[in-house]
N, C-alpha and C positions, 0 to 999 in steps of 0.2 A: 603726783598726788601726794598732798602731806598727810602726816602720819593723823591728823585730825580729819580729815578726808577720808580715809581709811578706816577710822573707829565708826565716823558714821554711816559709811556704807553698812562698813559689817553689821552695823546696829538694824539698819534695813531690813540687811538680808534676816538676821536673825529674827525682827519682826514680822519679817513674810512669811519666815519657815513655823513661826509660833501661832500666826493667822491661821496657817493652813492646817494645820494638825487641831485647832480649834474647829474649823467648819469642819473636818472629818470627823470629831466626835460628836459631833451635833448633830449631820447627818448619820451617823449610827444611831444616835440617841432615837431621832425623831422614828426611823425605820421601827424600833426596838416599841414604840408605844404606839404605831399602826400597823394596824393587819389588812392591810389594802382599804378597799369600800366596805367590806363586808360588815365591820363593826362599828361604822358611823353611826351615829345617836339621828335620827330623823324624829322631826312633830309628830303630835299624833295629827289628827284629821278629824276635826270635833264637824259635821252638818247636821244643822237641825232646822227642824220645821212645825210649824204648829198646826194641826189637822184634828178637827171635831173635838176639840177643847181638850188635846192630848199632847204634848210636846215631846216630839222623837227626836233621839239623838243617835247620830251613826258614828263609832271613834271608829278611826282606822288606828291603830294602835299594834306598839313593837309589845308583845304580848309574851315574849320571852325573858323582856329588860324589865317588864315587869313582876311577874313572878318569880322572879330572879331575887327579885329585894333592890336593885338598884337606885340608887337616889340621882336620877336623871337632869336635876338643877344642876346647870354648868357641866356637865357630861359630854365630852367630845367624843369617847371614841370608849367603847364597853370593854376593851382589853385593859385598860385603866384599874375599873375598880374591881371590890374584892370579889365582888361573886362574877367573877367572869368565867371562870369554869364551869357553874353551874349554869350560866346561860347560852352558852357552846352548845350543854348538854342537849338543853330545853329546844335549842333551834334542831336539832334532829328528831323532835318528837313527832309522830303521829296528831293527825285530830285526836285520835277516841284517845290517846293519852294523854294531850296538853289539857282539853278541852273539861276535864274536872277542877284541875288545876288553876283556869283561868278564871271560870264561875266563883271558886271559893277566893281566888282573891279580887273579883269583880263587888260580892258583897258586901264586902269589906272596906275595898277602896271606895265605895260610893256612899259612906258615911261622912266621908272627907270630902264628896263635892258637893259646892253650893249652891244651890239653883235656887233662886228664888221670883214668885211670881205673883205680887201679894197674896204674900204667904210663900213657905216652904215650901218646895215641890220634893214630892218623894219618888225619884226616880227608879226603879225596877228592868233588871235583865230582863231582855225577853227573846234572845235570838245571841249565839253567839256560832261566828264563821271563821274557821280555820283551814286554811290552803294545806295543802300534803306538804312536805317540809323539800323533794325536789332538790335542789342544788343549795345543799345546806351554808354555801359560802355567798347566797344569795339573800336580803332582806327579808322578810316575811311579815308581811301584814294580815290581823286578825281584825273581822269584824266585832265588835261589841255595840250591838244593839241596846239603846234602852230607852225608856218611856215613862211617861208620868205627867199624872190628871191636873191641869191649869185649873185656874180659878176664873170663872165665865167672865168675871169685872175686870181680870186682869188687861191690864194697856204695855206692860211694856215687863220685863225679863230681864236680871244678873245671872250670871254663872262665874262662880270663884273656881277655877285650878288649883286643885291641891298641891300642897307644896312636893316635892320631889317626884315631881310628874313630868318636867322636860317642858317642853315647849308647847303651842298645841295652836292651829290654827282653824280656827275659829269662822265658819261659813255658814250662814242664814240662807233658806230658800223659801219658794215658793210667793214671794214677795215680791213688790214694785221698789225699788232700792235698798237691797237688799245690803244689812250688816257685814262685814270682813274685820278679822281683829287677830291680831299673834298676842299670846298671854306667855309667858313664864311662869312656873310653879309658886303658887303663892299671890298672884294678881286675880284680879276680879274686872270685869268686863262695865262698863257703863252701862245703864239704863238702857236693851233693846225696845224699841218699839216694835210690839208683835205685828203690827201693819205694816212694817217698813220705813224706810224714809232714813234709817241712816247711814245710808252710803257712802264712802268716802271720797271724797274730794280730789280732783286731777292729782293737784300740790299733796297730799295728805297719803294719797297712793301712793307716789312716786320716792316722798323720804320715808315710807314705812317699808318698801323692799329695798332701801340702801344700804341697811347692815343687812339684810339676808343674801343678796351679792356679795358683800365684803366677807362676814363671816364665812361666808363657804370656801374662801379663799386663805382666809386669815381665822382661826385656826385651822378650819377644819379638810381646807384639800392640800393633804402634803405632795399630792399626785401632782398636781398643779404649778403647786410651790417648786417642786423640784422641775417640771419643763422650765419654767421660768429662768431658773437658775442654769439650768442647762443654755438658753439661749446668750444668757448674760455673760458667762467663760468661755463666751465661741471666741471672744476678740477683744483687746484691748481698747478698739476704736468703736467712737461712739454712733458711725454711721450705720454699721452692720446691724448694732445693735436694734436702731431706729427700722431699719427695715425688717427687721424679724418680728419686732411687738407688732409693728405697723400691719404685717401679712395675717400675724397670728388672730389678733384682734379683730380685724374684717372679718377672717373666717367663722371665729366663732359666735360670733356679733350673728352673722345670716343664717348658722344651724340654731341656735337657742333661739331665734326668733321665730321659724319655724318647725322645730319642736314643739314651740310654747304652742302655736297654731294647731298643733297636728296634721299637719304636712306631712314631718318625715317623724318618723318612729324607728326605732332599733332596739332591739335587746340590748340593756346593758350587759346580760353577758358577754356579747361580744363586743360593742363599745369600750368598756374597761379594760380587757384584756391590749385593745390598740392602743389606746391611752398609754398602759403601760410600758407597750412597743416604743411608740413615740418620744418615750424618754430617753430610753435605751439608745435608741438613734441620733438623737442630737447631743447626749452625752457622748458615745462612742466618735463622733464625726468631730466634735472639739477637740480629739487627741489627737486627730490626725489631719485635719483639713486645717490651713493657715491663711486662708483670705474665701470673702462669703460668694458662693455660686451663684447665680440666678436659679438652678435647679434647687436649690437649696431651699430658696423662699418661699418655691414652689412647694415644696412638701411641705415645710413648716405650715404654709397656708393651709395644703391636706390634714395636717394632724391637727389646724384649728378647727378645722369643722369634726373634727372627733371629740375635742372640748367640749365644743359649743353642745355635742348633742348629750355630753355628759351633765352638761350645766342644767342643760331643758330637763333632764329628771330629777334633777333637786328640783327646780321652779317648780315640777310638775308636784312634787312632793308637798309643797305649799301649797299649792293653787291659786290661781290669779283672779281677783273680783272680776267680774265680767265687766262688772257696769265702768271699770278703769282700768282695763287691758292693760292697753296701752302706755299709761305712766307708771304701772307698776312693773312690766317689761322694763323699762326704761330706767326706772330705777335700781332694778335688780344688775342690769348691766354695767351700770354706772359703778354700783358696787365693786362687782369684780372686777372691773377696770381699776377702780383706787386701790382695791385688795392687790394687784396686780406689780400697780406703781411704786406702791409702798413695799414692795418684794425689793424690786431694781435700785426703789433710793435708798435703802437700807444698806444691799448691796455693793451700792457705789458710795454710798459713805463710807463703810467699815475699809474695803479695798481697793474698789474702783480710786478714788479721789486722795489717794495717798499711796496707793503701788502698783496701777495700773504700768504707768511709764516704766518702773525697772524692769531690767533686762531677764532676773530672775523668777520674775513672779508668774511663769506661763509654766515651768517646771513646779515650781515649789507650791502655786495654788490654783491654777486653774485645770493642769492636766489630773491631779491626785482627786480633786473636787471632782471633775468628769467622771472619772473612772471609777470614784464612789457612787457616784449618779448612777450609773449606769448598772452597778452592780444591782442596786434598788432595785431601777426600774426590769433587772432581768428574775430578780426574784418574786417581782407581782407579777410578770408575766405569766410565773410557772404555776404559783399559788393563783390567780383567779381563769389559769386555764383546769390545772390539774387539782386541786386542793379542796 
């Protein structure tokens, strides 16, 4: 070997060992700004219906991130921003304690929503539901009821999201094609027809849950992100690979599908906590397993279908138009399918496609990556069993 053979090995090696010390502080990083599921930023859940010239609205709303002060535009994960203490707090409160708290800033915020029905509608609390707070590492949804008198001429209804209000999706009932719409804080909704009539369209379903699929993947499931990544440092070659997305992807494809259905249902308590088994496991088996089992596949397949029924409570968290099931499933999927690929091609750009082949790079980045995986995945175990 000459002595210019030499420098650019060592240059190699040296960029493998600077790659890998990269992705370990990335994976700490990422660890360091998620607290498992528990403090994902979820829509609110706006249904409303118009009955005896009254127009009701049900939020299902994080009623902690609210009263919190939190400004939920762009908000992935509430350990972020500043008043995340204070909403830690609020998630351990009681009803009889949250539930002044949520009135006085229900008043308030609803000077900021826009309803209009020729003319202003002046909306009014009339009911507010607070769950016992229970396994406070657990989501909590609070009803916020409200109403308010339409105008008899009225044909058709806006409603503006106030700005720093998250996301919020938007389900019309009682109706013969019934509305469906996702808003971000600060957007206003088109002209509902209080009769119905605009439902969405197969095509129109299908690309409006393709960033709710992706998104849940990119940024928002590091849980995810890291199996992913864990399947990807099992092996240099690229068959293994194909067979692991390939099992993974079935599986969770047929639980999320019947999730969505209501088939099968699970606690996510329990759900989550395998979730973050499943990471553990295919991190820890990359250290020490050097070509792919068929038993292997077989479990990847099992811990797809624990994906898949984690993915069915986000959808569920959205809710799917009735009147387009079907290409809104579909689309949703399709999402996390891209959210998915775009993990791998990422990863086989930065690594795979430039230092898969050397001899060193199973030491210096795929075993250290694993075993950072894996510490992850053994500390969401502990935190969403015990925590």
């Amino acid at each position: 070997m000459t002595a210019s053979e030499r420098r650019h090995r060592g240059g190699l090696v040296q960029g493998i060992h600077r790659l890998g010390q990269l992705l370990l502080i990335w994976l700490f990083w990422s660890v360091s700004y998620s607290n498992g599921f528990a403090h994902e930023v979820t829509p609110t859940i706006a249904d409303f219906e118009i009955t005896e010239g009254q127009l009701n609205i049900d939020l299902r709303i994080n009623a902690e991130a609210f009263v919190a002060g939190i400004d939920l535009d762009g908000m992935v994960d509430t350990d972020t921003a500043d008043q995340a203490q204070d909403y830690d707090d609020l998630r351990a409160l009681g009803p009889n304690e949250l539930g002044p708290m949520v009135r006085v800033f229900a008043e308030d915020w609803l000077q900021t929503l826009g309803v209009e029905a020729r003319g202003d509608v002046a909306m009014e609390v009339m009911a507010i539901e607070i769950p016992e707070p229970g396994d406070i590492t657990l989501p909590r949804s609070t009803i916020l009821r409200l109403s308010g008198a339409v105008s008899p001429s009225a044909r058709g209804l806006k409603l503006g999201w106030p700005k720093g209000s998250g996301g919020v999706v938007l389900r019309q009932n009682g109706v013969e094609g019934p509305y469906t719409g996702y808003l971000q804080g600060g957007e206003t909704t088109p002209t509902i027809p209080l009769l119905g009539g605009l439902a969405k369209t197969p095509s129109e379903a299908f690309v409006d849950y393709v960033p709710v699929g992706f998104t849940h993947i990119l940024p928002k499931g590091l849980d995810h992100i890291l199996f992913v990544l864990g399947l990807f440092f099992f092996s240099t070659r690229l068959r293994p690979l194909i067979w692991q997305i390939s099992a993974f992807t079935v599986a969770h494809t047929l639980t999320l599908a019947l999730g969505a259905l209501g088939a099968v249902q699970i606690n996510p308590a329990i759900v989550e906590p395998l979730i973050a088994g499943s990471i553990v496991f295919v991190a820890v088996e990359n250290i020490f397993a050097r070509k792919l089992h068929s038993w292997r596949t077989l479990v990847i397949f099992g811990f797809g279908l624990l994906h898949g029924l984690g993915f069915a409570t986000v959808l569920g968290d959205f809710g799917l138009p009735d009147a387009q099931f079907l290409p809104a499933l579909l689309g949703f999927n399709v999402g996390v399918e891209l959210g998915q690929l775009t993990i791998v091609g990422g990863a086989y750009a930065l690594l795979g496609f430039w230092f898969w082949r050397h001899p060193k790079y199973r030491g210096r980045v795929a075993i250290p990556a694993s075993f950072t995986i894996a510490l992850i995945g053994v500390y969401w175990c502990v935190e969403r069993v015990m925590l």
